[in-house]
C-alpha positions as CSV (number, residue, x, y, z in Angstrom):
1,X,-44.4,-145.1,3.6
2,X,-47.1,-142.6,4.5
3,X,-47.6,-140.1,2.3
4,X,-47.9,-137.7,5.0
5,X,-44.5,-138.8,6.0
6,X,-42.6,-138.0,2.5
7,X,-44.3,-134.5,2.9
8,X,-42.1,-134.5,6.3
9,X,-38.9,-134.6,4.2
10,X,-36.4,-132.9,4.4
11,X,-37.7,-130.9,7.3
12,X,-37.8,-133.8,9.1
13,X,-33.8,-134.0,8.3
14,X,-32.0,-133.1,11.2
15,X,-28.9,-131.9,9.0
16,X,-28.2,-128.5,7.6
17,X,-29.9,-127.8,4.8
18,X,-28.8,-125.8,1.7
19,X,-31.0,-122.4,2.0
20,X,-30.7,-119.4,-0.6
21,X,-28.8,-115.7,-0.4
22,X,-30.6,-112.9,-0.3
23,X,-28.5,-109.9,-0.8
24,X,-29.3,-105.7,-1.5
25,X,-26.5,-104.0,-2.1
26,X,-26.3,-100.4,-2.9
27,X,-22.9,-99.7,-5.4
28,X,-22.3,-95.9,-5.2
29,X,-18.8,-95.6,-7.7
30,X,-17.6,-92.7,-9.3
31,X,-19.4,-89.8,-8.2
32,X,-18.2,-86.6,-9.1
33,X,-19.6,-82.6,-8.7
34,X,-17.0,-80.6,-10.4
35,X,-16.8,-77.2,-11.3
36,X,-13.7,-75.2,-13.5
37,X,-13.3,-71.5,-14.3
38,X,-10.3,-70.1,-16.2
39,X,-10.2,-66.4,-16.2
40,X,-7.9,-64.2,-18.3
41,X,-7.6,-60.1,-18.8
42,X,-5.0,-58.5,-20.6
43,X,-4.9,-54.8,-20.9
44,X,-1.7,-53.2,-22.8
45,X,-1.3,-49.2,-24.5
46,X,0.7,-47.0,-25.4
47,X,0.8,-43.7,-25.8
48,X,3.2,-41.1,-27.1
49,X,2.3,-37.1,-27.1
50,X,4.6,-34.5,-28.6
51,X,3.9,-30.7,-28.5
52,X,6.1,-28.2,-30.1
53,X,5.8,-24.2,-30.1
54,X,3.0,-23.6,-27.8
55,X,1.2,-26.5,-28.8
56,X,-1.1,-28.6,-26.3
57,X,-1.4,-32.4,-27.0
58,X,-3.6,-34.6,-24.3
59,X,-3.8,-38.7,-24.9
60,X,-6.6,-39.8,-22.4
61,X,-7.7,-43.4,-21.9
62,X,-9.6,-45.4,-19.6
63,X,-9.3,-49.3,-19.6
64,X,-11.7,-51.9,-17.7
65,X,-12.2,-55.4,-18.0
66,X,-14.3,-57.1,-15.5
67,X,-15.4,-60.8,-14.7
68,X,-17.8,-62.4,-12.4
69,X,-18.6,-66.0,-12.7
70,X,-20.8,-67.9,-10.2
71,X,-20.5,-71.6,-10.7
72,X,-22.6,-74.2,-9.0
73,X,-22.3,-77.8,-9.2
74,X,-24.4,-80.1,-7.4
75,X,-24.5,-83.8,-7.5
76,X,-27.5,-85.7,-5.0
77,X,-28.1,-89.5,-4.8
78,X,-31.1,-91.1,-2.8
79,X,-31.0,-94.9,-2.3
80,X,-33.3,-96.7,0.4
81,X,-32.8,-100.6,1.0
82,X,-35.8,-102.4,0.9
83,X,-36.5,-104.9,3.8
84,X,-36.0,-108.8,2.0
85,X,-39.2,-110.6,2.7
86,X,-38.2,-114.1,4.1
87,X,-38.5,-117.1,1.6
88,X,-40.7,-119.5,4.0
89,X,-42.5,-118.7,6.9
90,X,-41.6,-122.0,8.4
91,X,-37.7,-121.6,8.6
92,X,-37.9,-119.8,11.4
93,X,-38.7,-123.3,13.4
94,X,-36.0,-125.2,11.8
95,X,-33.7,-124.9,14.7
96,X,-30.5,-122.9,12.4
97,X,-30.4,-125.7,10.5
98,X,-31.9,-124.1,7.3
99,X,-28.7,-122.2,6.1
100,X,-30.0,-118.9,4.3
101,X,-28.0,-116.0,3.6
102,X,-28.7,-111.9,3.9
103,X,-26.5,-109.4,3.4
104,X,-27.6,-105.8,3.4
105,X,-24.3,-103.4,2.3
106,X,-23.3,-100.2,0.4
107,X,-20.1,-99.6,-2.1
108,X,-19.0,-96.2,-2.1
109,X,-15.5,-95.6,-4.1
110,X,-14.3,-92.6,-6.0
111,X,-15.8,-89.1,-5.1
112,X,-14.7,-86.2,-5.9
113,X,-16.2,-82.9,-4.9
114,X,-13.4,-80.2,-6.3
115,X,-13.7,-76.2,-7.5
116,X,-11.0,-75.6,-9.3
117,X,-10.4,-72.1,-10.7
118,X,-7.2,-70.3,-12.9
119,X,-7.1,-66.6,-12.6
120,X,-4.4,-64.6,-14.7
121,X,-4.5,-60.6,-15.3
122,X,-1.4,-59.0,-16.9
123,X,-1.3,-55.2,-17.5
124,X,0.8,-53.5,-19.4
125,X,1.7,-49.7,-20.9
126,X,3.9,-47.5,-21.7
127,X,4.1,-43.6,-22.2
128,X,6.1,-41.0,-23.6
129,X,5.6,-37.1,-23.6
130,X,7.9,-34.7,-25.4
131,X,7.0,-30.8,-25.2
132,X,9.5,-28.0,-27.1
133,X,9.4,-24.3,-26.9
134,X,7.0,-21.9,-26.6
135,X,4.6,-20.1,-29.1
136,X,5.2,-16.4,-29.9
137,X,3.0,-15.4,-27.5
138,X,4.8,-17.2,-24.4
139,X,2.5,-19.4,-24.3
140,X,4.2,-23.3,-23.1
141,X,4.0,-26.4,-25.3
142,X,1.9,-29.1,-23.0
143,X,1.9,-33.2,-23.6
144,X,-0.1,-34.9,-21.3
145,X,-1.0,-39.0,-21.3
146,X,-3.2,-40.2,-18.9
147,X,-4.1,-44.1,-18.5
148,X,-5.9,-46.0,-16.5
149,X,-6.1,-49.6,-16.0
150,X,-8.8,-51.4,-14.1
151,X,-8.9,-54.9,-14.1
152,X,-11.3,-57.3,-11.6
153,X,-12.4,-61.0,-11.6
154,X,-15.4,-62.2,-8.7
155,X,-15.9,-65.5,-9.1
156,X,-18.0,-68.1,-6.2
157,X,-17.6,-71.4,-6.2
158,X,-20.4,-73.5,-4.8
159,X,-19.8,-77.4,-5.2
160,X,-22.1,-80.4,-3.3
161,X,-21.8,-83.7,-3.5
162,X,-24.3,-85.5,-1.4
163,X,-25.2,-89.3,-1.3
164,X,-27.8,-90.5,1.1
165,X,-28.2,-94.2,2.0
166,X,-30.6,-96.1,4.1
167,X,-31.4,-100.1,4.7
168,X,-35.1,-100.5,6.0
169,X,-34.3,-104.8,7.0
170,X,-36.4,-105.1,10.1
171,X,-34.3,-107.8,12.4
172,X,-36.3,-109.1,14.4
173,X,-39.5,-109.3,12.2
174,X,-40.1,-113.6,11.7
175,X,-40.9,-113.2,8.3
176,X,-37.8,-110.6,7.1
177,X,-35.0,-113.0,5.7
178,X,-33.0,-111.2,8.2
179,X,-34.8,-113.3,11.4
180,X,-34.7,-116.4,8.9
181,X,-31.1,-116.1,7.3
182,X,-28.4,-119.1,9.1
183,X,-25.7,-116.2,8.2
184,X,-26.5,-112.3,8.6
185,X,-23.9,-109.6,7.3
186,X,-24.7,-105.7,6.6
187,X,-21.4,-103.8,5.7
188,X,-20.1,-100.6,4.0
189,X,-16.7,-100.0,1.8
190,X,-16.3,-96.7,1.5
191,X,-12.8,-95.5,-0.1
192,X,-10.9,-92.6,-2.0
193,X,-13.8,-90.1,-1.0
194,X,-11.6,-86.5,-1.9
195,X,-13.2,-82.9,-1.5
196,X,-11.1,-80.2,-3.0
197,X,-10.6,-76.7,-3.7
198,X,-7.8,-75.4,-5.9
199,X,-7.0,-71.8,-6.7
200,X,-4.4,-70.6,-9.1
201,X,-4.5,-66.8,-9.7
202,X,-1.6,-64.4,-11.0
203,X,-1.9,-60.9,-11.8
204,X,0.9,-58.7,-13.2
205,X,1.6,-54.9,-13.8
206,X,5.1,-54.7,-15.7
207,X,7.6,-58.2,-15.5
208,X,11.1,-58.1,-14.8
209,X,11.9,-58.2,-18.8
210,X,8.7,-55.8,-19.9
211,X,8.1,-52.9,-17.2
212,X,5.3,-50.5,-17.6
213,X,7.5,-47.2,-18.6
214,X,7.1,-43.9,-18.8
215,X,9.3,-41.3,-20.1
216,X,8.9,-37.5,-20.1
217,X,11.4,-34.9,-21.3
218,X,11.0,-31.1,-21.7
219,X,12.6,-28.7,-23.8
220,X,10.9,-25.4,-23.0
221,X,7.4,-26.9,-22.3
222,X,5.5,-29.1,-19.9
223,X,4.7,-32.6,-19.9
224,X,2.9,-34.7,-17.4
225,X,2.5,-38.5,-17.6
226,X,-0.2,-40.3,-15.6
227,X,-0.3,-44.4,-15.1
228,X,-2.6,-45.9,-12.8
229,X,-3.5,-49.5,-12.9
230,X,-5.4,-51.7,-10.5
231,X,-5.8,-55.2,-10.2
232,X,-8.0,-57.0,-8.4
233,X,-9.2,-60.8,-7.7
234,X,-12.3,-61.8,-5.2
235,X,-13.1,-64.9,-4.7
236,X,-15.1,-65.1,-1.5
237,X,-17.8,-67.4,0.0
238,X,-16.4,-70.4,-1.6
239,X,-17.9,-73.4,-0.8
240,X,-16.9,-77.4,-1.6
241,X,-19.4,-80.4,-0.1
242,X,-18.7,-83.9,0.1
243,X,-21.4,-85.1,2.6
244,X,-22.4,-89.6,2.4
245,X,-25.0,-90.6,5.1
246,X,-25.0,-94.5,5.5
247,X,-27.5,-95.4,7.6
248,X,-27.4,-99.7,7.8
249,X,-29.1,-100.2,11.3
250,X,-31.5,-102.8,11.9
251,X,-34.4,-103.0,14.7
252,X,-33.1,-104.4,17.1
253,X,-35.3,-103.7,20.2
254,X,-36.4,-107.8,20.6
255,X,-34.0,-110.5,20.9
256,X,-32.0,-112.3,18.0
257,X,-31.7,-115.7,17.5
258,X,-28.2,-116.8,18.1
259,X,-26.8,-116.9,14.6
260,X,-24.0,-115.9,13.0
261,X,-24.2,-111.6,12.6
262,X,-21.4,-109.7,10.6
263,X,-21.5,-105.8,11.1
264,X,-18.4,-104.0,9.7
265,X,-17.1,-100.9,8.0
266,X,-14.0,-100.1,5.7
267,X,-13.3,-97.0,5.1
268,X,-9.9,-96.1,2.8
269,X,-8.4,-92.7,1.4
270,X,-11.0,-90.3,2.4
271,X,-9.5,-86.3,1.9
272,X,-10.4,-82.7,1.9
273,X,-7.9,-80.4,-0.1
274,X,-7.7,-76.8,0.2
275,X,-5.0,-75.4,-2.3
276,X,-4.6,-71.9,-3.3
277,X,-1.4,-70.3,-5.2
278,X,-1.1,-66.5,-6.1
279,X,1.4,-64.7,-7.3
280,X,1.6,-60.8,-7.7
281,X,4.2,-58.9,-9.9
282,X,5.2,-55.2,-10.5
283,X,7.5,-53.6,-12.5
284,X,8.0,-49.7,-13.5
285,X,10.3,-47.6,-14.9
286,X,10.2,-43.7,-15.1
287,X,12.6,-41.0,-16.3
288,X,12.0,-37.5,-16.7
289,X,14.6,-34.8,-18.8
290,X,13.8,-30.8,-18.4
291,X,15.7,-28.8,-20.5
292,X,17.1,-31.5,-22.9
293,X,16.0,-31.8,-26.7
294,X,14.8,-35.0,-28.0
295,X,18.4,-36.5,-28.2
296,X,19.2,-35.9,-24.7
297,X,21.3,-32.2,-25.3
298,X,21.0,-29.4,-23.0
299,X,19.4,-27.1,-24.4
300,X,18.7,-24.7,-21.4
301,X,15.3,-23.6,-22.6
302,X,14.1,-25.1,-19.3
303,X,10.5,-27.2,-19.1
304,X,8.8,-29.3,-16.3
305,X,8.6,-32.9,-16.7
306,X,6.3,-35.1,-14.3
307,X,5.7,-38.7,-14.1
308,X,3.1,-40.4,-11.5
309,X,2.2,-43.7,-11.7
310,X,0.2,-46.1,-9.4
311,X,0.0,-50.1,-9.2
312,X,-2.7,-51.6,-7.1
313,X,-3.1,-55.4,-7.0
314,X,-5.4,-57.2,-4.6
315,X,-6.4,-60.7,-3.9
316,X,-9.0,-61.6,-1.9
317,X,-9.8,-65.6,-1.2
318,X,-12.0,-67.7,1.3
319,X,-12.9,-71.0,1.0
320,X,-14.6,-74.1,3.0
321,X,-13.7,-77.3,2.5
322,X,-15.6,-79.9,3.9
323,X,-15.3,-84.0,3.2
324,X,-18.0,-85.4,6.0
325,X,-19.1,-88.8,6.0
326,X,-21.3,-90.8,8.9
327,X,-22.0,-94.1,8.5
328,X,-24.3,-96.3,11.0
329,X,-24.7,-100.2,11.3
């Protein structure tokens, strides 16, 4: 036989032959842009003033805690595809029968995009005031307590989890394994993509089995409690991402050859979550006695007793949740 012929073989052969798999695949698992804050403020006095004979006791005190926390996650993946160069510029003329493989696909499972944030304040106090008689002059006894509370958490949440995808396989170009391959398949599995936001926040001013209290009795004298306490959580402008941009296209402005094409897309458990739980709680209890000695008898010598107190709690929350993903093939 010729050796021009044996040079023939096996494209000569008329029967499939076995060709090779070329495959990109882009695996994109486990992703995650998190961000956690957990915010705590406790504020409790006491304060006891007791004035006898003309005397003139003041307790005075000013309390403020305050907490801002910015918190910024950000999570960014880039992958481009690279177009497969074919294996042999002659398998285009083999009439199909030269069975190569492309496939051109992305894996995306388990993202999580989440801002998660626990908030508590609890304030607390308590105040007693006890003024007896006068001095020899006339003159009044005078307790006085005066407290204030302030108490005020700002946090921002800014959470993005961006993955951007994109195949460059030219379809119709004769010497891309795409225009060679027998069997063509591009595909994308995306699944349990979650964006979340969850918000716990509690503030309290006095429970149900520990009230803020304040007691004033007068024998003779003048006593004045003050209470004012505030409480306040912002948490505005809140932002969570979870953005994926697949972009698996082909050119396909010339005709294919007739060959087998696969174009699919799975896409399982995808979620955005926007939780938020707050609780507010107040509790007070005032009494006030003229008259009365420090036992509770009647004395008649008289007095002025005065309690004010004030509770101010205020929560403040805004937050976007967005889980956005565009895939095209």
């Amino acid at each position: 036989m010729p050796v021009t012929s044996m040079k023939a073989i096996p494209y000569s052969d008329p029967g499939m032959l076995q060709g090779g798999v070329r495959e990109h695949r882009a695996i994109l698992n486990n992703l995650q842009a998190d961000a956690f804050r957990s915010a705590s403020q406790s504020q409790d006095t006491a304060q006891a003033a007791r004035a006898f004979s003309g005397s003139d006791v003041t307790n005075s005190q000013t309390q403020t805690a305050n907490l801002n926390q910015n918190a910024t996650a950000n999570n960014t993946k880039t992958v481009t595809i690279g177009a497969v160069e074919g294996t042999n510029a002659n398998t285009a003329s083999f009439n199909f029968n030269y069975l190569n493989k492309y496939i051109a696909g992305a894996d995306a499972n388990d993202w999580l995009a989440r801002g998660a944030a626990n908030i508590a304040q609890d304030q607390g106090g308590d105040q007693s005031g006890f003024a007896k008689l006068n001095d020899f002059e006339g003159l009044e006894s005078g307790a006085a307590n005066e407290l204030t509370q302030n108490a005020q958490v700002t946090q921002q949440f800014d959470v993005d989890l961006s993955a951007t995808l994109s195949n460059t396989t030219i379809a119709n170009d004769p010497g891309n394994a795409f225009q060679e391959a027998r069997f063509r398949t591009i595909e994308a599995n995306l699944n349990d993509q979650s964006a979340q936001a969850i918000f716990t926040s509690g503030q309290r001013q006095g429970g149900a089995g520990d009230p803020t209290s304040q007691v004033a009795v007068a024998d003779g004298g003048d006593v004045d409690n003050t209470m004012t306490q505030t409480a306040t959580v912002v948490q505005t402008g809140n932002d969570v991402t979870l953005t994926g941009t697949f972009d698996l296209s082909v050119n396909e402005t010339a005709p294919l050859s007739p060959r087998t094409t696969d174009l699919f897309v799975r896409m399982n458990g995808n979620s955005a979550i926007n939780s938020s739980a707050a609780s507010q709680e107040q509790n007070a209890v005032q009494s006030g006695a003229g008259g009365v000695d420090e036992n509770g008898s009647v004395t008649e010598n008289g007095g002025t007793a005065s309690n004010s107190g004030a509770a101010t709690a205020s929560n403040v929350e805004s937050t976007t949740v967005t889980n956005s993903i565009s895939i095209q093939i």
